[in-house]
N, C-alpha and C positions, 0 to 999 in steps of 0.2 A: 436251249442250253448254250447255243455257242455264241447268242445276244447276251448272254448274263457273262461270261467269260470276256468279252471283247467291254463291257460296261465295266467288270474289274480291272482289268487290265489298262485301260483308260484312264480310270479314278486314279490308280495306283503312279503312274507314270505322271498324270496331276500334281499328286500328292510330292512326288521327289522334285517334281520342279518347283515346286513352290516351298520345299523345305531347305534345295539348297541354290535358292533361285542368287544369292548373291554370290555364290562361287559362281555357278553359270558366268552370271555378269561380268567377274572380276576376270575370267579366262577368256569371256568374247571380247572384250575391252582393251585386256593384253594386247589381242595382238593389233597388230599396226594397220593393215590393211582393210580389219573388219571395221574398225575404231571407225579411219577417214571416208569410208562405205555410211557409216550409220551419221556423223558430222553433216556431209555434202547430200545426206538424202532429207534430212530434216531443215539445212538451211534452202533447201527447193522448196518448203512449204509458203508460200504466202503470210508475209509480215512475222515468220520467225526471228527471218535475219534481223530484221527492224528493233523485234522485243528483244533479242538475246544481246545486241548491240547496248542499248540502252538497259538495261541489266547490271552486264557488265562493265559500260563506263557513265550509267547516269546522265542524264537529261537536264539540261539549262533549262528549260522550258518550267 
């Protein structure tokens, strides 16, 4: 009983992130801190910075 309860409970808590998964977004985004957290964690990835450069101001090449 208490695996079928913790399975609903699961789904359901699913279910709300993903129906108000762009509020989520628009409030972790807000703020200023979380924003330059998620920024500087994604340009440490390998040839991010490279892609997201060229993206944004285009490639001579």
């Amino acid at each position: 009983m208490k695996t079928i309860i913790k399975w609903v409970m699961a789904l359901t808590a699913l279910s709300l992130v993903f129906r108000f998964r762009y509020r989520l977004l628009n409030l972790l985004l807000g703020n200023k801190q979380i924003r330059s957290f998620g920024i500087n964690t994604i340009m440490r990835i390998p040839g991010m910075e490279d892609r997201f450069l060229k993206s944004a101001f285009g490639s001579n090449n």
